[in-house]
GUBA-315382 format. One record per residue (C-alpha): x, y, z; residue in one letter; residue number from 1. Coordinates in Angstrom, 1 decimal. Layout:
BEGIN
<x->X, y->Y, z->Z, aa->a, i->NUM>;
...
END
This chain:
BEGIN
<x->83.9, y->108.8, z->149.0, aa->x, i->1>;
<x->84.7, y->107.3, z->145.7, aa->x, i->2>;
<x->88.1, y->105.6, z->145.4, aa->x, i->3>;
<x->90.2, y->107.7, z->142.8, aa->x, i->4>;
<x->91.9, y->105.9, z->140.3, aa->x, i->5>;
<x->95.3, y->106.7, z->138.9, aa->x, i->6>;
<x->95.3, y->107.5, z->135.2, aa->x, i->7>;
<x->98.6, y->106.1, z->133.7, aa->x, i->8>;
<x->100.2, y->108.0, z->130.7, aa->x, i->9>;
<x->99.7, y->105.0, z->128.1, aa->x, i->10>;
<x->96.1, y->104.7, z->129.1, aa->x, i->11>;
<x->93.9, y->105.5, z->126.1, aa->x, i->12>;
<x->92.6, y->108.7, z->125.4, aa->x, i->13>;
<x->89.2, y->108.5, z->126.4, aa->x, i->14>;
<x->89.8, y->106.3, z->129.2, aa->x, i->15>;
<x->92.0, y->109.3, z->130.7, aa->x, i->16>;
<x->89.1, y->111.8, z->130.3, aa->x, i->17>;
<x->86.8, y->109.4, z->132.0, aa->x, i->18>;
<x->88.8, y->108.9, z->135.2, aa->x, i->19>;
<x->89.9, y->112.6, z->135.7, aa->x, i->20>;
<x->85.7, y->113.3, z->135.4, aa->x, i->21>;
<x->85.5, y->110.6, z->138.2, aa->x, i->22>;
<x->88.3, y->111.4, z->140.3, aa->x, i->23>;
<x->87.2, y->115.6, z->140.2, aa->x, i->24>;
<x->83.3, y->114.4, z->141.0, aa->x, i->25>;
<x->81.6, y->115.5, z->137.8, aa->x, i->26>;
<x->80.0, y->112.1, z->137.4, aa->x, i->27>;
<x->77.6, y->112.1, z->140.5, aa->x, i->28>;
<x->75.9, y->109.2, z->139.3, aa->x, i->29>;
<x->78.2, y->106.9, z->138.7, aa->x, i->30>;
<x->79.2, y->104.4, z->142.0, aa->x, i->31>;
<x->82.4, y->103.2, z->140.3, aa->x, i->32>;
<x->84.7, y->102.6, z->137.6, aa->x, i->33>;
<x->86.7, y->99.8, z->137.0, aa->x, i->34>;
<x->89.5, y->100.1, z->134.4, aa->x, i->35>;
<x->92.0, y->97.0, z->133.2, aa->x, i->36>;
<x->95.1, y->98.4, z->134.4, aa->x, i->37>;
<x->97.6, y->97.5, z->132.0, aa->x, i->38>;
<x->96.6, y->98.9, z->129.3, aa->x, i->39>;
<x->93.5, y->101.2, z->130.2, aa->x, i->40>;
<x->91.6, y->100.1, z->126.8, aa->x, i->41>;
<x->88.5, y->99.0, z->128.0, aa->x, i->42>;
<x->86.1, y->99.7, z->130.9, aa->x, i->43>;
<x->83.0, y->99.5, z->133.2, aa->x, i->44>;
<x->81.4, y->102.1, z->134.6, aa->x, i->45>;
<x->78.3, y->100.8, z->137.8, aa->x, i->46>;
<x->76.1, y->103.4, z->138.2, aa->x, i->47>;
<x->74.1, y->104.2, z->141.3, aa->x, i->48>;
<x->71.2, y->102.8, z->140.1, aa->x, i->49>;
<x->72.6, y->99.4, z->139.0, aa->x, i->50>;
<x->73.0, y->100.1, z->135.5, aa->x, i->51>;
<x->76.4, y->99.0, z->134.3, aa->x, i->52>;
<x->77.8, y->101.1, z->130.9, aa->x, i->53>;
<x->80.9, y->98.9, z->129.5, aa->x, i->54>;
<x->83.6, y->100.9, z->126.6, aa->x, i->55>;
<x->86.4, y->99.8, z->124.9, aa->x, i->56>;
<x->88.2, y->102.7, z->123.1, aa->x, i->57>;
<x->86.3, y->104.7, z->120.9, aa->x, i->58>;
<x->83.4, y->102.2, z->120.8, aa->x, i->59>;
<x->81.5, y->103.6, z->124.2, aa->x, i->60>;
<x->78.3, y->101.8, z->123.8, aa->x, i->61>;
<x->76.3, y->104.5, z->123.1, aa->x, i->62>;
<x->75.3, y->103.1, z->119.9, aa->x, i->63>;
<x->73.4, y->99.8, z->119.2, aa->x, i->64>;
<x->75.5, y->97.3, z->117.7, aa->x, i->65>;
<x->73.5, y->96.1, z->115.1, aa->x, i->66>;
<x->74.0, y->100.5, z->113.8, aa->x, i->67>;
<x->77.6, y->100.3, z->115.2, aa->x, i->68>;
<x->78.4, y->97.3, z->112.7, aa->x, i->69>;
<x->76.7, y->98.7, z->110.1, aa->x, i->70>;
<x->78.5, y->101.8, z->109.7, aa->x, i->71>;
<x->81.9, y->99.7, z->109.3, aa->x, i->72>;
<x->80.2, y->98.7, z->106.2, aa->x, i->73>;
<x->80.9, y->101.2, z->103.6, aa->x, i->74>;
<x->79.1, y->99.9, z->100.3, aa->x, i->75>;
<x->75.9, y->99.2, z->103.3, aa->x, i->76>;
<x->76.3, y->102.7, z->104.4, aa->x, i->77>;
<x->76.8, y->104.1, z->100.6, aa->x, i->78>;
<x->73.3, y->102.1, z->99.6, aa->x, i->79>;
<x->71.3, y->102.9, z->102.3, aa->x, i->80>;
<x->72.3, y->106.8, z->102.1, aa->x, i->81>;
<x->71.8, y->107.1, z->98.4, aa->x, i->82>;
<x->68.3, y->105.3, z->99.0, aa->x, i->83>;
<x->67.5, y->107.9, z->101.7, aa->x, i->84>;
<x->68.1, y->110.5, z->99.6, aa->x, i->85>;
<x->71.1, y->111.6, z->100.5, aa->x, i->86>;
<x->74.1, y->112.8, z->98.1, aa->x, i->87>;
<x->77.4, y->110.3, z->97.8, aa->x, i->88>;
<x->79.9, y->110.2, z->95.5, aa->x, i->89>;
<x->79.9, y->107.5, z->92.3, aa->x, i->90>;
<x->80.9, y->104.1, z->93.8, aa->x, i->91>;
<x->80.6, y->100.3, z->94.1, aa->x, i->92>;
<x->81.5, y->97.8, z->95.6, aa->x, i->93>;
<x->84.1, y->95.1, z->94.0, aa->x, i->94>;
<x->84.8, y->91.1, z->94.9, aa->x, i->95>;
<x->87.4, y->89.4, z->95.0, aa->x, i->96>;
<x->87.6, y->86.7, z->92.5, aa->x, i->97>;
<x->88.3, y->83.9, z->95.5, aa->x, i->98>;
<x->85.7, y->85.2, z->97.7, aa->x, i->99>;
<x->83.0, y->86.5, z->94.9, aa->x, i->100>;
<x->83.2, y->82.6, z->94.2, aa->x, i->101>;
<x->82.5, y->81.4, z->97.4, aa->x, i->102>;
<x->79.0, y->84.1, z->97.4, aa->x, i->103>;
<x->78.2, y->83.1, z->94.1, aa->x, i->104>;
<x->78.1, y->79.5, z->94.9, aa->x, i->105>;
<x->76.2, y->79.9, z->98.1, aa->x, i->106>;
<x->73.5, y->82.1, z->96.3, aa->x, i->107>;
<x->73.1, y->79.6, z->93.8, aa->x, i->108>;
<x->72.1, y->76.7, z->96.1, aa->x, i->109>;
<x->69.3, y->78.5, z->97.2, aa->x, i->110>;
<x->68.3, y->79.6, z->93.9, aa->x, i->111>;
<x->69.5, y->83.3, z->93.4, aa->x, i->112>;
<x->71.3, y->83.8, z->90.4, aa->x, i->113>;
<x->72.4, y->87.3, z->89.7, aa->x, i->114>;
<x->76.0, y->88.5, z->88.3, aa->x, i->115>;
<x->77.9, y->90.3, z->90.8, aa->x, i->116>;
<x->80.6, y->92.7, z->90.5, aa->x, i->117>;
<x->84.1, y->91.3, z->90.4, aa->x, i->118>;
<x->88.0, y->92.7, z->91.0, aa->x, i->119>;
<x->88.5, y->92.0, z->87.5, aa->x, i->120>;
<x->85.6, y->94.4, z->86.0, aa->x, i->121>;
<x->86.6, y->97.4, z->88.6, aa->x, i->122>;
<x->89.1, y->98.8, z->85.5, aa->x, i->123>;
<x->85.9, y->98.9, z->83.0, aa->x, i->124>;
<x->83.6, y->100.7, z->85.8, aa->x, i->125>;
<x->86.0, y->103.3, z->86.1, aa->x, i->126>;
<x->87.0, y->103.9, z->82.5, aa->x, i->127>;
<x->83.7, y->104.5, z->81.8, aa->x, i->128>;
<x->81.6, y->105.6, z->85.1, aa->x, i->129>;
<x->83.3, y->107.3, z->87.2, aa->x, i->130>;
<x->86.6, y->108.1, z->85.5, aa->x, i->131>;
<x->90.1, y->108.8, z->87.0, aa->x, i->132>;
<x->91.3, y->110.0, z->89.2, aa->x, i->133>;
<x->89.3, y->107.7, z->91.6, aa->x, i->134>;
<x->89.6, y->106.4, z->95.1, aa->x, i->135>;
<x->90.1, y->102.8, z->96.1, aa->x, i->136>;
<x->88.9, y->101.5, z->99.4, aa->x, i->137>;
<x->89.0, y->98.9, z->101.8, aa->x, i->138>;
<x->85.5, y->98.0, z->102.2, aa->x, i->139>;
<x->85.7, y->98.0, z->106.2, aa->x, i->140>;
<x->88.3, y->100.2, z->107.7, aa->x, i->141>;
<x->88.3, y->103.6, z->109.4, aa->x, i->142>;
<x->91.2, y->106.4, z->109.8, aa->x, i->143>;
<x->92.2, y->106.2, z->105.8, aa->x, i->144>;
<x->94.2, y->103.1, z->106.1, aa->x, i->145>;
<x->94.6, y->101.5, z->102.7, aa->x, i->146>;
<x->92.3, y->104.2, z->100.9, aa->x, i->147>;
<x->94.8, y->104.8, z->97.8, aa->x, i->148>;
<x->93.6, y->107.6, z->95.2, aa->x, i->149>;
<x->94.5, y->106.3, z->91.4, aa->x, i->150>;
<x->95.3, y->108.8, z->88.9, aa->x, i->151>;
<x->95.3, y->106.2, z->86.0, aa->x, i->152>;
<x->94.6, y->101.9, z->85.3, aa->x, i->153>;
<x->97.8, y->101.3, z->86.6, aa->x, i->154>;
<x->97.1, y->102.9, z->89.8, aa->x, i->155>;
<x->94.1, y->101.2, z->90.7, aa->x, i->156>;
<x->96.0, y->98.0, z->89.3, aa->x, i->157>;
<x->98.5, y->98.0, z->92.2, aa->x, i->158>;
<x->96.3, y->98.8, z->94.9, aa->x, i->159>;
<x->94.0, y->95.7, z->93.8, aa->x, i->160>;
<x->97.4, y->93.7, z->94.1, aa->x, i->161>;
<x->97.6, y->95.1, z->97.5, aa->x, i->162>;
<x->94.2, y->94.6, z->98.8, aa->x, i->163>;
<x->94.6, y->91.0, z->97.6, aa->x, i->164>;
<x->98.1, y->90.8, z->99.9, aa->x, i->165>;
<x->96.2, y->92.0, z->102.6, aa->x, i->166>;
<x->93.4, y->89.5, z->102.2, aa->x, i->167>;
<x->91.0, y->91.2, z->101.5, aa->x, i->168>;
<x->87.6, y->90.0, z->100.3, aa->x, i->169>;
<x->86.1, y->93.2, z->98.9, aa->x, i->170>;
<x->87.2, y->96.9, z->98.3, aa->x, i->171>;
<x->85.1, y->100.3, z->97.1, aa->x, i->172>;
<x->85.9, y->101.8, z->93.9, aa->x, i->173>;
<x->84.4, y->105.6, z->94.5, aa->x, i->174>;
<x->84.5, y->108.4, z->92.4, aa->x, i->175>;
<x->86.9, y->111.2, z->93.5, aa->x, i->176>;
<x->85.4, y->114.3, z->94.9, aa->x, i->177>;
<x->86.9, y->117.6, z->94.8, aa->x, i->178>;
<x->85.4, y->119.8, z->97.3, aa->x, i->179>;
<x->86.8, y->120.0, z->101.2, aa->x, i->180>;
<x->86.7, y->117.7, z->103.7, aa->x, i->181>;
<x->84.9, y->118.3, z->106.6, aa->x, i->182>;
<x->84.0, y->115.8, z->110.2, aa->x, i->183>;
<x->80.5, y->116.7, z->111.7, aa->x, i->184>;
<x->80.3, y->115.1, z->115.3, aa->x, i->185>;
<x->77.1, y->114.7, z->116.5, aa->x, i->186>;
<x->75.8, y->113.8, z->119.8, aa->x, i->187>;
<x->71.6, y->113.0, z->119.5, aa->x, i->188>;
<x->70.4, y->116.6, z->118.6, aa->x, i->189>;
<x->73.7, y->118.8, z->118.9, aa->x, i->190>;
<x->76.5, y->119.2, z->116.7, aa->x, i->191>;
<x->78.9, y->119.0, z->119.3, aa->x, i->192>;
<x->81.7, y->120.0, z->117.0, aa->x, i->193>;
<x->82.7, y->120.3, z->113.3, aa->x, i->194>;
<x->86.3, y->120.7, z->111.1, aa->x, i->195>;
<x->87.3, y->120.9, z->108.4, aa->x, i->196>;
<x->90.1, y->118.0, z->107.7, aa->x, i->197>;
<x->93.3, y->119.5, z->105.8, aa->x, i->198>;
<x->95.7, y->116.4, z->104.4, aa->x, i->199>;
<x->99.3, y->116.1, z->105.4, aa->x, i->200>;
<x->101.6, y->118.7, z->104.1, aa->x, i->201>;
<x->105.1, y->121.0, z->104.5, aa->x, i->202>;
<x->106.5, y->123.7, z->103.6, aa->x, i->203>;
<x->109.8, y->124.1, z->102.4, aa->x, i->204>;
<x->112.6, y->126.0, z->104.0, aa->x, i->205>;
<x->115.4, y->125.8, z->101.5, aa->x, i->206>;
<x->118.0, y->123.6, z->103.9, aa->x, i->207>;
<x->115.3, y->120.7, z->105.0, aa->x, i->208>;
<x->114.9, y->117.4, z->103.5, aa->x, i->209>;
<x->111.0, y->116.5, z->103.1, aa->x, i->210>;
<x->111.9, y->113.7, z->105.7, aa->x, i->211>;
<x->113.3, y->116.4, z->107.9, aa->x, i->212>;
<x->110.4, y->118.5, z->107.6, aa->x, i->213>;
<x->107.9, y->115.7, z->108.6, aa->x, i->214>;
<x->110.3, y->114.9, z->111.6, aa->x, i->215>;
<x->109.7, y->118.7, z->112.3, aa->x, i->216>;
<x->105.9, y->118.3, z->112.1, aa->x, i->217>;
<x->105.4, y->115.1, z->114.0, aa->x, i->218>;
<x->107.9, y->116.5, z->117.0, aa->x, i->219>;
<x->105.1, y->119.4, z->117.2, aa->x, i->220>;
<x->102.3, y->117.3, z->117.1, aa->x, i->221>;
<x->103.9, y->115.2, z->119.9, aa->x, i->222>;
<x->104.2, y->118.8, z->122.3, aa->x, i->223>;
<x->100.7, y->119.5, z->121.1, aa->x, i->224>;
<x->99.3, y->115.9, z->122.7, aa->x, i->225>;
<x->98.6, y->114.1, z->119.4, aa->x, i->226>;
<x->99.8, y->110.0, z->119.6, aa->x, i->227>;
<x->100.0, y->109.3, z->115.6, aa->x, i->228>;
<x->103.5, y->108.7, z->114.5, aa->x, i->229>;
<x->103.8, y->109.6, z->110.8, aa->x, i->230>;
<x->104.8, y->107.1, z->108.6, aa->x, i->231>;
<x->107.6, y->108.2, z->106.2, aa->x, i->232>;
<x->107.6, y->105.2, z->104.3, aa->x, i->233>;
<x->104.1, y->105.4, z->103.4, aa->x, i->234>;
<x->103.8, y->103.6, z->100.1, aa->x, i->235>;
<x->101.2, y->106.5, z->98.8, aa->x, i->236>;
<x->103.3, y->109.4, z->100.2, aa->x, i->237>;
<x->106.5, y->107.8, z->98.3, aa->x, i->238>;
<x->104.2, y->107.5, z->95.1, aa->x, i->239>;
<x->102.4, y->111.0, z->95.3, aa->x, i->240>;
<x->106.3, y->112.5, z->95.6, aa->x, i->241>;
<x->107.4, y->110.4, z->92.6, aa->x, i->242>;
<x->104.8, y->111.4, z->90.7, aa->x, i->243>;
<x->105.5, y->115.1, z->91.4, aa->x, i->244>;
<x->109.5, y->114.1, z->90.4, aa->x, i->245>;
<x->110.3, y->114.3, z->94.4, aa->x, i->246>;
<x->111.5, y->111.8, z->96.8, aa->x, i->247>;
<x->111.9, y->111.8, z->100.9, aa->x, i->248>;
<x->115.4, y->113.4, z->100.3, aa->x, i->249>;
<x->114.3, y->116.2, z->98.3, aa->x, i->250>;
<x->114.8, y->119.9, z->99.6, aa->x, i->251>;
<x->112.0, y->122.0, z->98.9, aa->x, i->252>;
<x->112.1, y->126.0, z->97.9, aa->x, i->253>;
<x->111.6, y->128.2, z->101.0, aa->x, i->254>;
<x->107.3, y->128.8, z->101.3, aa->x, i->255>;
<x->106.4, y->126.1, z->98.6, aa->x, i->256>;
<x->103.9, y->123.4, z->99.9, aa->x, i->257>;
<x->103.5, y->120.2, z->99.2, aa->x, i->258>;
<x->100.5, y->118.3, z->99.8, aa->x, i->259>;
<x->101.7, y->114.7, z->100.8, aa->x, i->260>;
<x->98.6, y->112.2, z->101.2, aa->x, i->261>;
<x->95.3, y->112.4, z->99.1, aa->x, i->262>;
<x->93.0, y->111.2, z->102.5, aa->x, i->263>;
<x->92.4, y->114.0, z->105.2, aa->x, i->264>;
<x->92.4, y->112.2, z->108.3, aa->x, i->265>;
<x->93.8, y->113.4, z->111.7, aa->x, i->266>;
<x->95.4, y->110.1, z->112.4, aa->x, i->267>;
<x->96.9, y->109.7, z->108.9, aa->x, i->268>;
<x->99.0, y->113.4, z->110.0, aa->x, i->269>;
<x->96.3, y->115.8, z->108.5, aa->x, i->270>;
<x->95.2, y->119.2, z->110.3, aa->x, i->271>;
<x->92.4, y->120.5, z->111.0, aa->x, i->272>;
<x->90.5, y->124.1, z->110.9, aa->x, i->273>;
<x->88.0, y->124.8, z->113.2, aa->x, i->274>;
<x->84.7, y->125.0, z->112.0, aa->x, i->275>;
<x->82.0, y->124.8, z->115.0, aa->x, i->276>;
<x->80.9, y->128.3, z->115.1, aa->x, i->277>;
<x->80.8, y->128.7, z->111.1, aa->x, i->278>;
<x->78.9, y->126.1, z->109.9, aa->x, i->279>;
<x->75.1, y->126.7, z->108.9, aa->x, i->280>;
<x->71.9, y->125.7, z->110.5, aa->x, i->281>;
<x->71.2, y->123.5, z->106.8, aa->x, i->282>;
<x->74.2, y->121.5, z->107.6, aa->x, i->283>;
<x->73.8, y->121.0, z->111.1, aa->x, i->284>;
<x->70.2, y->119.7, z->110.7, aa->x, i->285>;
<x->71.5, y->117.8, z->107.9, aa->x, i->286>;
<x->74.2, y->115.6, z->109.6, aa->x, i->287>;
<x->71.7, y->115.6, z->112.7, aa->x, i->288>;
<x->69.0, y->114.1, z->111.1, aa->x, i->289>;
<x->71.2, y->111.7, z->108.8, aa->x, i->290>;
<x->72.6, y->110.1, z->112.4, aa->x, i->291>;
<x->69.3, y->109.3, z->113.5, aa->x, i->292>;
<x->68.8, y->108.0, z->110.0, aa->x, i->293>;
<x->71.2, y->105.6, z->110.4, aa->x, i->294>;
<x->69.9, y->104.8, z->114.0, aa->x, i->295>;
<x->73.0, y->106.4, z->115.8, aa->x, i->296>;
<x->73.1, y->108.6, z->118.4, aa->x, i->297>;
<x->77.1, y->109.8, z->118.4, aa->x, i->298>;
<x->78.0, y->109.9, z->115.1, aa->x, i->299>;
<x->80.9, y->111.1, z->113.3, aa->x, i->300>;
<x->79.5, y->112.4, z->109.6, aa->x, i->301>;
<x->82.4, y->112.9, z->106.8, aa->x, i->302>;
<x->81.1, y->115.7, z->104.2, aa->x, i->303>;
<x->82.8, y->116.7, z->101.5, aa->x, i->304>;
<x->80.7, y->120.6, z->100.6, aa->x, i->305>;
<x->82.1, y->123.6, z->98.6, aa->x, i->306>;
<x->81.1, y->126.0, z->101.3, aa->x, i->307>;
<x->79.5, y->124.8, z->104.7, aa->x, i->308>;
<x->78.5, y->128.4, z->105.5, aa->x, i->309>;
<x->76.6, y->128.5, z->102.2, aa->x, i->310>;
<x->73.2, y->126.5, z->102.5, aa->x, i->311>;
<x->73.3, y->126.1, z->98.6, aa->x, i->312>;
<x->76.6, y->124.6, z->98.7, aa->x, i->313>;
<x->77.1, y->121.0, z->96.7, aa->x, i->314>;
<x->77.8, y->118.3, z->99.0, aa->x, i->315>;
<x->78.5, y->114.6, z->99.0, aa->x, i->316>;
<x->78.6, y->112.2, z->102.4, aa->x, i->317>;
<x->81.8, y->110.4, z->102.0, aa->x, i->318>;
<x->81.7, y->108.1, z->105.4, aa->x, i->319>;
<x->80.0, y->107.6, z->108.9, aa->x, i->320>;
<x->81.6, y->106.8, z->111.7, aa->x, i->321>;
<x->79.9, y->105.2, z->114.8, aa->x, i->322>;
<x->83.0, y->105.5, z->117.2, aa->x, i->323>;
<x->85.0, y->108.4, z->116.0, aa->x, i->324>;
<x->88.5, y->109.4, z->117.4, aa->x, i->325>;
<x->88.5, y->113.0, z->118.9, aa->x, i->326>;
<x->92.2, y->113.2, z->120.5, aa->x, i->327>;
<x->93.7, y->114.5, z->117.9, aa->x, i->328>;
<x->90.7, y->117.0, z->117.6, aa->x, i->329>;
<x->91.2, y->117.6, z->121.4, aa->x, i->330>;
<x->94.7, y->118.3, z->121.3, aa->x, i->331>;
<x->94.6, y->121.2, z->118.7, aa->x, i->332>;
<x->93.5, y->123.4, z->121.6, aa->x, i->333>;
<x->91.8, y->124.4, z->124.8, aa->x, i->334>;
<x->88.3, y->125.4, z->123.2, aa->x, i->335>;
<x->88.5, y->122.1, z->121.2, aa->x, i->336>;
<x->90.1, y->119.8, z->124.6, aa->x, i->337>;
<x->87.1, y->121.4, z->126.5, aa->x, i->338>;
<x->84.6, y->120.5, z->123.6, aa->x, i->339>;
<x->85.2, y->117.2, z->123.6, aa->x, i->340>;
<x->85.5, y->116.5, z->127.6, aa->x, i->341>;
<x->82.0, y->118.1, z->128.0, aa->x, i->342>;
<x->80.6, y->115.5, z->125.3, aa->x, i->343>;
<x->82.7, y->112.7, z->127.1, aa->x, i->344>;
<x->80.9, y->113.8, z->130.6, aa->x, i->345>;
<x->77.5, y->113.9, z->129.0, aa->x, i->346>;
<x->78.0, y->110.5, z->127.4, aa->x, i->347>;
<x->79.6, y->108.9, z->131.1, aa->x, i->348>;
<x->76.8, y->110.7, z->133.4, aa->x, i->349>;
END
């Protein structure tokens, strides 16, 4: 009989799921797991049959690396999506002055001389290509960290000044889209679940401060499972209030919402509305066949559509992810939890 292992309560997410599979036999074919104790991160799993199947996180090797890397890549991803035929929003990628002239020096010594796009001409493209308001993004990154919408010059002026801070060598300037958000999980030929992403909000009470309220919110997302602290001090959460003449301390009108980040994500505090059972066969097929496109086989596919039950719906692909997060998904209830712990055991089998 298998040894069990003991599943601590700071192990991650899907290293839980893996060892209460193995510990309740619904891995047959696996011999053992081995798990680094301290902080139950990464893994091996030895099958019976010698093969070995190594994870750390979210990455679970299901995907080649050479697709895995890829899809960290947004401009990559953008170009090789558009040239696929495959809708995207307006975007390109910029350079940083101190890095665009390390590349243009490099190029140049073998003999390709082309102009590429600099920080300092992202103000031009967007005055008159894609327009405001506009989204700046880290170039790599995943969960909405650093993606900053910009409502006019000087927006897209300070996050520049903080993408430079942060070191960054290159950021995408995208055009804003404004249809919903939806994530598309798919697992080789299955859509194993799909929701629609809804940004951080609260409702006012007439007694509450806005910090109170979010406070309120992250306490029930703690009961419910979910890990992410909110951040309060958010520099884009502080902006988006003081641009609606609002601050932390501000008391809201009993029933009014206020929508407090522009990105949707699940780790950044957003919610999410379940949308497995409604979406249609076009867009299934659709995010199906655009994962094997992009040579993945678990693929998380961000769509931005008017209607996902509608097959004539607009859409546009805003991002792929090769390793997508699903506790926060998991933890919004027991049809979702049970979702994503079959796709865990088809993956580990």
């Amino acid at each position: 009989m298998a040894q069990l292992i003991e599943a601590k309560p700071h192990y991650h997410f899907v290293t839980k799921l893996l060892i209460d599979l193995f510990n309740n036999g619904e891995l047959p074919n696996v011999r053992r797991v081995i798990v680094e104790p301290t902080y139950g991160y990464v893994g091996r799993i030895e099958y019976h049959n010698g093969q070995v199947h190594v994870f750390r996180g979210t990455n679970l090797g299901v995907n080649s690396v050479g697709a895995s890397e890829l899809s960290k890549d947004k401009g990559y991803i953008k170009f090789f999506l558009r040239q696929l035929g495959y809708s995207t929003p307006e975007g390109e990628v910029f350079l940083m002055p101190e890095y665009l002239e390390v590349i243009t020096r490099n190029l140049s010594r073998k003999g390709f001389e082309r102009e590429q796009r600099s920080a300092n001409q992202a103000h031009a493209y967007a005055e008159s290509t894609i327009g405001y308001p506009c989204y700046a993004k880290p170039n790599f990154g995943s969960q909405g960290k650093g993606i900053t919408r910009c409502e006019s010059p000087s927006d897209l002026e300070a996050a520049i000044s903080e993408f430079q801070k942060q070191g960054l060598n290159m950021f995408l300037l995208e055009q804003a889209v404004s249809m919903p958000d939806f994530r598309v999980v798919v697992f080789g030929d299955e859509v194993i679940s799909c929701y629609q992403r809804i940004p951080l909000q609260v409702v006012g009470d007439g007694r509450s401060t806005i910090e109170d309220l979010l406070q309120q919110k992250q306490n029930s997302y703690f009961e419910q499972g979910r890990e992410e602290v909110i951040n309060i001090q958010d520099p884009r959460m502080l902006a988006r209030l003081s641009r609606h003449g609002l601050n932390i301390q501000s008391v809201m009108p009993s029933g009014q919402y206020f929508q407090l980040l522009d990105v949707s994500n699940l780790s950044m505090g957003g919610e999410s509305e379940e949308f497995t059972h409604r979406i249609h066969e076009t867009w299934r097929r659709l995010c199906i066949r655009l994962t094997k496109d992009m040579g993945l086989r678990l693929c998380g596919v961000d769509i931005a559509c008017t209607d996902l039950e509608d097959p004539h719906s607009d859409y546009s692909i805003l991002e792929i992810n090769a390793a997508p997060g699903l506790d926060n998904y998991a933890s919004s209830g027991k049809e979702q939890f049970n979702r994503v712990r079959n796709l865990y055991k088809k993956i580990f089998y």
